[in-house]
Wavefront OBJ file of the C-alpha trace (Angstrom):
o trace
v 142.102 243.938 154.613
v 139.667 241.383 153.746
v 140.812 240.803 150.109
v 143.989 240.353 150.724
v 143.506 237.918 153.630
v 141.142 236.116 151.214
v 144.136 236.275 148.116
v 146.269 234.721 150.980
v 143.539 232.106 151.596
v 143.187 231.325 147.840
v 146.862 231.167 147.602
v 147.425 228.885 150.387
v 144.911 226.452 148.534
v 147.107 226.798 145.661
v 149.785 225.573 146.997
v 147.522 222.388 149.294
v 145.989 221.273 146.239
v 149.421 221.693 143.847
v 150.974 219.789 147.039
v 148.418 217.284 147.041
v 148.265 216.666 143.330
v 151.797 216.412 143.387
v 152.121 213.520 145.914
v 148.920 211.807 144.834
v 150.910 211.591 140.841
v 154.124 211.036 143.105
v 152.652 207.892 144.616
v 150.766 206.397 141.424
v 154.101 206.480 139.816
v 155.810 204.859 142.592
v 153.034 202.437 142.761
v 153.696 201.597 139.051
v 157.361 201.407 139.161
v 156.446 198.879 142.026
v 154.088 196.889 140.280
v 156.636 196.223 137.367
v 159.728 195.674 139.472
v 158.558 194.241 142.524
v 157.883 190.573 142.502
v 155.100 189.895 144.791
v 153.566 193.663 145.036
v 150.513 193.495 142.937
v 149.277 190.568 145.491
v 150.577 192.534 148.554
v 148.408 195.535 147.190
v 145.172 193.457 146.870
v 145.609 191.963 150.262
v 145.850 195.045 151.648
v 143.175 197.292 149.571
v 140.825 194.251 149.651
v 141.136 192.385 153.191
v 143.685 193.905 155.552
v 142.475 198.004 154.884
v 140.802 199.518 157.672
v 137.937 200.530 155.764
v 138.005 196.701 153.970
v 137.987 195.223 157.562
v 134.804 197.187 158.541
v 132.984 196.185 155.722
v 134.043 192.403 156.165
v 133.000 192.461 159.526
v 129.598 194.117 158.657
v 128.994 191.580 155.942
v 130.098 188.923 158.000
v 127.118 190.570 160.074
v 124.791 190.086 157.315
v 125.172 186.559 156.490
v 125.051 185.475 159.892
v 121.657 187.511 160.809
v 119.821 187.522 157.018
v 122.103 184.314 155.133
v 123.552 186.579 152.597
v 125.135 189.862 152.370
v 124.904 192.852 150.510
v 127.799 192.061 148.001
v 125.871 189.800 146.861
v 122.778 192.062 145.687
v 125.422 193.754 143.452
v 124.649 190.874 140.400
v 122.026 189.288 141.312
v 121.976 187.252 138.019
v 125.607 185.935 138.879
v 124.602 185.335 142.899
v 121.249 183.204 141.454
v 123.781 181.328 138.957
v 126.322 180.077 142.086
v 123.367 179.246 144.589
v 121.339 177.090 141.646
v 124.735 174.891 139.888
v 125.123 172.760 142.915
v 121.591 172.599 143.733
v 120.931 171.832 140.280
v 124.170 169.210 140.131
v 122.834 167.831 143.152
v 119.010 167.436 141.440
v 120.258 165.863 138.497
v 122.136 162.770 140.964
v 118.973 162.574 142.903
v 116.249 162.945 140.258
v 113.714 159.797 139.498
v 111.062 161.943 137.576
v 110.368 163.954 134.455
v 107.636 166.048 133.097
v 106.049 163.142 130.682
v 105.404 165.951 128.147
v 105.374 165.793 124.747
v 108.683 167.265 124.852
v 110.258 164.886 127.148
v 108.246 161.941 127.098
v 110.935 159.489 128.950
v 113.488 159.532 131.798
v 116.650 159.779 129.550
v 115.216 162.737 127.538
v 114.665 164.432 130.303
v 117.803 163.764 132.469
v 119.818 164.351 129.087
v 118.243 168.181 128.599
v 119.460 168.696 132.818
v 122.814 167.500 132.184
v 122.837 170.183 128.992
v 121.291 173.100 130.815
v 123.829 171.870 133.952
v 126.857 172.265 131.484
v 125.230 175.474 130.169
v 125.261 176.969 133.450
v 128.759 175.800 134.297
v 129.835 177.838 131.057
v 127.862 180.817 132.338
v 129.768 180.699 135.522
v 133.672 179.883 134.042
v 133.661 181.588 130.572
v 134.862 185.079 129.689
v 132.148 186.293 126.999
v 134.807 187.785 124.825
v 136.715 184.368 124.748
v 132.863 182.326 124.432
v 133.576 180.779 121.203
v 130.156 178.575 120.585
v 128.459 180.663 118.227
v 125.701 178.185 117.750
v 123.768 180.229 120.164
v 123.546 183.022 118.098
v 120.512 182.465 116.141
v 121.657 182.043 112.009
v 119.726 185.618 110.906
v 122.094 187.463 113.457
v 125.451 185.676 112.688
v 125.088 186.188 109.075
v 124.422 189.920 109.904
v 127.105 189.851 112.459
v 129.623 188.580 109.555
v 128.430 190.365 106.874
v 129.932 193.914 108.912
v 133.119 192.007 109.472
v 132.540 192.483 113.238
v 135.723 191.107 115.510
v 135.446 187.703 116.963
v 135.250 189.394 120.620
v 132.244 191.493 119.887
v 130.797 187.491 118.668
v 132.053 186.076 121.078
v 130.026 187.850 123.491
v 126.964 187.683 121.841
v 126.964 184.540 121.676
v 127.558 184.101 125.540
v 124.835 186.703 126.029
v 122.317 184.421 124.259
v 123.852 181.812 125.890
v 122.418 182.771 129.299
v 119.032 184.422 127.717
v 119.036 180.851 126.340
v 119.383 179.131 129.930
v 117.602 181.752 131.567
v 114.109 181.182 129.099
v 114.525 176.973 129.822
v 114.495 177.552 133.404
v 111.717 180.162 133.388
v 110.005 177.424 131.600
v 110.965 174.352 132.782
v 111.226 175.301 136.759
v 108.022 174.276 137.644
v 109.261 170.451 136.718
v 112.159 170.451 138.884
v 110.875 168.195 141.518
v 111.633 164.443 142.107
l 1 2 3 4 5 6 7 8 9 10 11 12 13 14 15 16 17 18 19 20 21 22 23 24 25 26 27 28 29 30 31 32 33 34 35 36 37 38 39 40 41 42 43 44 45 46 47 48 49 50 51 52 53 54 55 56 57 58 59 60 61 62 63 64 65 66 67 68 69 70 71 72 73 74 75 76 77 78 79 80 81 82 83 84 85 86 87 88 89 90 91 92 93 94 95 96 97 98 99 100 101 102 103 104 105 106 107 108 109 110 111 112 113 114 115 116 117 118 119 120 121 122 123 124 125 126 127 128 129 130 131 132 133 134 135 136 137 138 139 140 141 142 143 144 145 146 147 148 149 150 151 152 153 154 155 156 157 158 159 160 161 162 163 164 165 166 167 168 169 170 171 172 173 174 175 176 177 178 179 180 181 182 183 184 185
């Protein structure tokens, strides 16, 4: 009696999960066929699955939570890198209107030398922020030894591309370990 109570178990999972895979392929292909023909859908869907969701709510509320009791949330622990970028650009923006001072090294010896190497790093993180590293297209960051090799196995212009923008930022992120300690006015 057991086994066949336990074949008529099995089979009624059978037929759940064939049900269920049917209506979750049902519903991706109506969710297609309404993201092609439906003008306005694909925004409708994020503003639901991203703000207006149950589950989206409760996690807007608890970061909401988060920035009001710590002054960030946990979204923002997800890329740090990218977090660091947008708090430092208008800090740094700001710096460069306000600054009166430079290091007096032998690297930057005046004023203008100095200002001139914050409004470059300032652009460089502005690029950081706005570019698409398959689309970077200033390959002078690449050093010379690597772009030759990089050309020499006839590697797309994406796979360059974001190269480049990955030296890019190891680039901006080696000035600024450097150079931090002189950001003062």
């Amino acid at each position: 009696m057991s086994e066949e109570f336990n074949k008529e178990l099995d089979t009624l999972d059978d037929i759940y999960n064939t049900d269920f895979e049917y209506k979750e392929s049902l519903l991706e292909k109506i969710d297609d066929w309404l993201f092609d023909n439906v003008w306005g859908y694909p925004f409708l869907y994020r503003l639901w699955h991203n703000h207006l969701k149950p589950s989206a709510l409760g996690r807007k509320i608890k970061f909401l939570w988060q920035r009001i009791t710590r002054g960030f949330d946990d979204s923002e622990t997800w890329n740090l890198d990218f977090s660091f970028y947008h708090w430092l650009y208008p800090r740094l923006k700001r710096f460069i209107e306000l600054n009166c001072a430079y290091p007096g090294n032998k690297q930057f010896p005046t004023f203008n030398s100095w200002d001139k190497e914050l409004k470059k790093r300032l652009s460089q993180l502005e690029k950081i922020l706005k570019e698409d590293n398959f689309d970077f297209n200033e390959w002078s960051y690449i050093p010379k030894k690597v772009l030759n090799e990089y050309k020499s196995k006839n590697l797309p212009n994406s796979v360059i591309n974001s190269s480049a923008y990955y030296y890019m930022r190891e680039n901006f992120d080696r000035w600024f370990a450097k150079y931090n300690g002189f950001l003062w006015w």
